[in-house]
N, C-alpha and C positions, 0 to 999 in steps of 0.2 A: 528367815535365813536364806543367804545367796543359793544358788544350784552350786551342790558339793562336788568337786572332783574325788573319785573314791577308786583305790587300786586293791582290788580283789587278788592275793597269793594264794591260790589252789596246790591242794598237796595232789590233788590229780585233778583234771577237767571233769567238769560235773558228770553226771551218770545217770540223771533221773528216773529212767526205766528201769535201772540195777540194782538202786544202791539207795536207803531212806537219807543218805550223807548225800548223795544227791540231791535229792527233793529237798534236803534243808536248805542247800545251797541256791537251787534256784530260787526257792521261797526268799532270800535275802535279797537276791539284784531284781526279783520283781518291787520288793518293797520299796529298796534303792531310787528303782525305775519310779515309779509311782510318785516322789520325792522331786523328782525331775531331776538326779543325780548324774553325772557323766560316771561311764565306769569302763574300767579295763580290768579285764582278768589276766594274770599270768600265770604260768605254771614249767615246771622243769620237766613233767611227764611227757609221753606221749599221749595222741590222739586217738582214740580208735571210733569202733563202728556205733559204739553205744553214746559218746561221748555228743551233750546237747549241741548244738549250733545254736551258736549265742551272736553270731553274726544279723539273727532273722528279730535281733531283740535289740539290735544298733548297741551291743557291747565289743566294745573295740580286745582284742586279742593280742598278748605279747608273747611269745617263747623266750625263757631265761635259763640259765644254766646257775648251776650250785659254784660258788669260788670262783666267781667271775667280777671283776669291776666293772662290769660293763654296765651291771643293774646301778651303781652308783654313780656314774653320771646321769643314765637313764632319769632315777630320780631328782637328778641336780635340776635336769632340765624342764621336768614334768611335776612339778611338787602336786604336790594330792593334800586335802583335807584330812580324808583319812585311811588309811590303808588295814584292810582288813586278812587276818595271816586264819587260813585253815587247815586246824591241829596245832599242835604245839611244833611240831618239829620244823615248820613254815618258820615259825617265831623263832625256832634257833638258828635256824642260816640266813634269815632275812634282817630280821627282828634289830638286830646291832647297825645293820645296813641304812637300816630305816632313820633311827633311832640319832645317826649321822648326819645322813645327806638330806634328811627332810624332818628334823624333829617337833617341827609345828604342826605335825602329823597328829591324829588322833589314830595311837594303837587299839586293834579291839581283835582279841584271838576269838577265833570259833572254834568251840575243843570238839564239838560233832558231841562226843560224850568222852566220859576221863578216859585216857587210854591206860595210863597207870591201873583205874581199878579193873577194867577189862582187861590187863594183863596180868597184875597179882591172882584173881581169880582164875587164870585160866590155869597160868603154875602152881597152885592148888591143887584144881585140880585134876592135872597130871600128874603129881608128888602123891597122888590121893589123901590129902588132908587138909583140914576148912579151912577156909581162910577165917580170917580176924585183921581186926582194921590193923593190928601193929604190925601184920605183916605189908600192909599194903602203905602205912608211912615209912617201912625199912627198905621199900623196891626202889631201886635206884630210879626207876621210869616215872615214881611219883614225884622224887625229889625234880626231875629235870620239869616234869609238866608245871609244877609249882610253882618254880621258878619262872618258866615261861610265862603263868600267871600273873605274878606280880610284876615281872616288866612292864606287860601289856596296861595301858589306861584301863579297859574295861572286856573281860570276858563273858563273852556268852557260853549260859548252861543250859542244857536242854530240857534235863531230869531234874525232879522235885527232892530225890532222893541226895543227888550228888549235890545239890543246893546246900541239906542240912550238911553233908558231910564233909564239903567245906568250912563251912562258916562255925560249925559246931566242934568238928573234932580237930581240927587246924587254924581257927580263928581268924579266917583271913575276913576282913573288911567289906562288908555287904557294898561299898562305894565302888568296888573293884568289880562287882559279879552284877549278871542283870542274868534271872531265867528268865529264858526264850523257848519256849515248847514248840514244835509245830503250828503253826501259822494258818487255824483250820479254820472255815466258814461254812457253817452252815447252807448245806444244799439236799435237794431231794434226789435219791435215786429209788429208781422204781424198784417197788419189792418184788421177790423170788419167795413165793411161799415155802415152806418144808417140804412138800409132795412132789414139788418140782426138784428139787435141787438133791445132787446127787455128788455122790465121791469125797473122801476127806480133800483134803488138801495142806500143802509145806511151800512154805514159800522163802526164798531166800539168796541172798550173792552168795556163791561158790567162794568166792576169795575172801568170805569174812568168817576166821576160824569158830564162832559161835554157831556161825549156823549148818555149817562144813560138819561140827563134831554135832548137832543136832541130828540130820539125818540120816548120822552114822548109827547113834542111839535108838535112832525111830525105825532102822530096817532093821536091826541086830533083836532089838531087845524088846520093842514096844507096840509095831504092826504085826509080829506073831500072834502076840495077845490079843490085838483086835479082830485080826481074822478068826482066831479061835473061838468070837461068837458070832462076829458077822463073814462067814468062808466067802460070801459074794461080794465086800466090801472093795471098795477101789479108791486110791490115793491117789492123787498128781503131787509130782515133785517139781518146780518151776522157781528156778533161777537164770541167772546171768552167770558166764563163766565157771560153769559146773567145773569141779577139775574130774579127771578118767575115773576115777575111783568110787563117785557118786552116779555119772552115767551107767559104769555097768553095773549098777544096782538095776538096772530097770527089769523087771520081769514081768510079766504080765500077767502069769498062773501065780503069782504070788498076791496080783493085786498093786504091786509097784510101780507107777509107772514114773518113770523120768522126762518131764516134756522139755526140758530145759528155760531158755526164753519166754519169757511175755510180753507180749508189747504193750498191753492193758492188764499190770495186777489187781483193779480192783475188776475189770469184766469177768477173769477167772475167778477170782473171789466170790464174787457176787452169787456166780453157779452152783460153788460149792456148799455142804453143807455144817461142813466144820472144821475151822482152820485150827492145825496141831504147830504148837511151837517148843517145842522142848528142849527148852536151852538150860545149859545145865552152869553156861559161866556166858556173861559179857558185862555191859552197862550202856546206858543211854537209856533214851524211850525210843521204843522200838516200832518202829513202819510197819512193820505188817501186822501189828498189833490195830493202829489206826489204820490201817487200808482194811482189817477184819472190821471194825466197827464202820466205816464208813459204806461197805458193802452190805452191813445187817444180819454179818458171818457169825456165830459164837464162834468163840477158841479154847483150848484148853494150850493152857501155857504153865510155865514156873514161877515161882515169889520173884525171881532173877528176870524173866521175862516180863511181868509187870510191876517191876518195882519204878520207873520213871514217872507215872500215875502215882498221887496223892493215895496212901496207905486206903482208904475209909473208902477208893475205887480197884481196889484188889480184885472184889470176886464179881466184880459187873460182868457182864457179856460172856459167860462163860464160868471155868474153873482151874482153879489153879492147885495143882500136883506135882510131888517130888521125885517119887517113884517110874518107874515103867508099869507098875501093876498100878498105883493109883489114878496115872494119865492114862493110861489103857480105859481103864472104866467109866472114867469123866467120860472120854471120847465117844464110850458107846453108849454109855446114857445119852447124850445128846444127841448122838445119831437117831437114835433108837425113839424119842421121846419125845413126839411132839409136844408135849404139852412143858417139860424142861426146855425143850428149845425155843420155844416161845417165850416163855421164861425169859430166857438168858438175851433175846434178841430185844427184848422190851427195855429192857437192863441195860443193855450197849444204846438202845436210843437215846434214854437218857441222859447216861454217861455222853454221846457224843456233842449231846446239844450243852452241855455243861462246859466240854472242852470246845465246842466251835465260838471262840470269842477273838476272832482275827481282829476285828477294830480297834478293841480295847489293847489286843496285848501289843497290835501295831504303833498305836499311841504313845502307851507307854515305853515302848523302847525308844521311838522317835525322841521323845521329852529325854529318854536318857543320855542320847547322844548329843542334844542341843545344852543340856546343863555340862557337860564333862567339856563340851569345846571352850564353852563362856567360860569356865572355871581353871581351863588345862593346868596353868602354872599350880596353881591350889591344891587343885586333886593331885597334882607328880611330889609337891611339897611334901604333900600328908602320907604318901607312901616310902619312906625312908628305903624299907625293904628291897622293893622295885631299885631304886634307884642306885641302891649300893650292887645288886647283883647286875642292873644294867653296864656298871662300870667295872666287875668282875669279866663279864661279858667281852667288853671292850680290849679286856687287857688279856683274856685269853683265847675264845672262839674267834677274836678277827685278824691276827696273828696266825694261827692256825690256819684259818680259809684263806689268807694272804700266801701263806707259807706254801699250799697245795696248789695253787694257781699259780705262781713262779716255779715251781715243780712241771707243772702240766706244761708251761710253755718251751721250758729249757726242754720237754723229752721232743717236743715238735718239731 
């Protein structure tokens, strides 16, 4: 196959230090690269201090704005093989754009993980009561991701779980969906015995409400209880973009400490000796879950926390708890136990060399993408669905984005 032109639409500039939607991201235009692909990223965000420099990686960089034509000649000019939208909502302001001025394009959304389910769940609960999948096909956020789905030729899934929950309780078309897990290979890092390694640790982006309402739970309700048997026990908390709220949590006679940033999560990991995730609502498969296994960290986490992992990999590397009293106790058993910790580290090695299969899952998505180009017309044929919502699409979101852009010019 020729060397691909590929237009990367970022719903922000990668983050790979911040954000595991980072590290997926880069993990793609290395693959890209690898491919000998030419690639431009665009995005409507801004830049900041975390944001990769993708310049040092010869990916050429565009700035675009929402309701602009300007991306529509842009594309007239630069047709692309295939233009990749990250999240769905890339796919709704762009997605018709595309779909126009460059339809020999191969779509393929990066959902990161459903944002629908991590938003049903999260209104859950805050309504305090369970979610159930009917609630999560009645949320308007599901109906649009869906959509955005079936426009797209081929979506990537991250999670094992969101896999079946597509395909099984929505039936959508396994032709449509490729999971793409993390992109792991197999490497050695030097071990940190038990004796050595000291302090729980939390690790997480400030601006991702999972893990924001995690270590709301973990000072409020669930470090009381650890200190209540270990009084000399000490946590770090280490994210990006703490907001004020989680900073001044930091105490230090409590044992709390907030360090914010890291520039290396798996080197603080590595230190620690037990990574706590107690998320009580999100989805995807979660990064610091793999940056704990990759370290040699056990974690105590939730069913929610390691449901992206194949069910029959639940209790590897650790343990999983629903409670504040039952995460409290995993936690201090494992602090507390060499010989559980040990346990539970054997268990994550396992588990990691199980999931370190980069070549094959590389492979395999490569062959995905080389059949859906050869096939394009076939596979857009076989999707009636797609097709009918992409011309719903046409006839209402690009009117609309037309409509705001004739707007925005007359107020100038």
């Amino acid at each position: 196959m020729k060397a691909l032109n590929i237009l990367i639409i970022g719903f922000v500039w990668p983050e790979p230090t911040t954000t595991a939607a980072g590290q997926r991201m880069l993990e793609l235009i290395h693959f890209f690269l690898k491919q000998d692909c030419n690639i431009t990223f665009a995005s409507t965000a801004k830049k900041n201090t975390f944001s990769y420099p993708l310049d040092s990686l010869g990916v050429a960089q565009k700035e675009i704005s929402l309701n602009d034509s300007g991306f529509d000649l842009y594309l007239s000019d630069n047709k692309k093989d295939i233009v990749i939208f990250d999240r769905y909502l890339t796919e709704e302001q762009f997605g018709w754009r595309v779909a126009e001025n460059n339809p020999e394009a191969l779509r393929i959304l990066d959902t990161e993980d459903l944002h629908s389910l991590r938003n049903t769940r999260e209104n859950a609960f805050k309504k305090g009561v369970p979610f159930t999948i009917e609630n999560w096909k009645n949320n308007s956020v599901t109906k649009r991701e869906i959509a955005s789905i079936y426009r797209s030729d081929v979506s990537l899934i991250i999670s094992s779980y969101e896999m079946q929950l597509l395909t099984k309780e929505l039936n959508i078309n396994n032709s449509l969906l490729h999971h793409l897990p993390f992109l792991l290979k197999a490497k050695k890092v030097k071990k940190i015995p038990f004796e050595e390694r000291e302090e729980f640790i939390c690790i997480g982006n400030g601006n991702h409400a999972p893990n924001k309402d995690a270590v709301i739970w973990l000072k409020k309700e669930i470090w009381p209880l650890i200190r209540k048997q270990l009084p000399e026990a000490m946590i770090s908390i280490y994210g990006g973009h703490l907001p004020e709220q989680i900073l001044q949590m930091h105490n230090p006679n409590q044992g709390f400490l907030v360090k914010g940033w890291a520039p290396s999560a798996i080197e603080v990991m590595r230190k620690a000796r037990v990574n706590l995730a107690p998320l009580r609502f999100g989805a995807g498969l979660k990064g610091k879950l793999i940056t704990a296994l990759q370290a040699n960290t056990p974690s105590v986490t939730t069913a929610i926390g390691a449901e992206g992992f194949s069910t029959k990999h639940l209790e590897l590397n650790g343990t999983i708890a629903e409670t504040a009293k039952t995460i409290a106790a995993a936690a201090v058993e494992l602090y507390s136990s060499k010989e559980a910790w040990n346990k539970a580290q054997e268990k994550g090695e396992k588990l990691l060399k199980k999931l370190s299969n980069k070549e094959k899952t590389e492979k395999e998505f490569f062959k995905k993408i080389e059949e859906t180009i050869q096939n394009l017309q076939e596979h857009r044929s076989s999707n009636f669905i797609g097709a009918m919502l992409q011309q719903h699409t046409m006839a209402s979101t690009k009117y609309m984005s037309k409509w705001i852009e004739a707007k925005n010019k007359k107020i100038e």
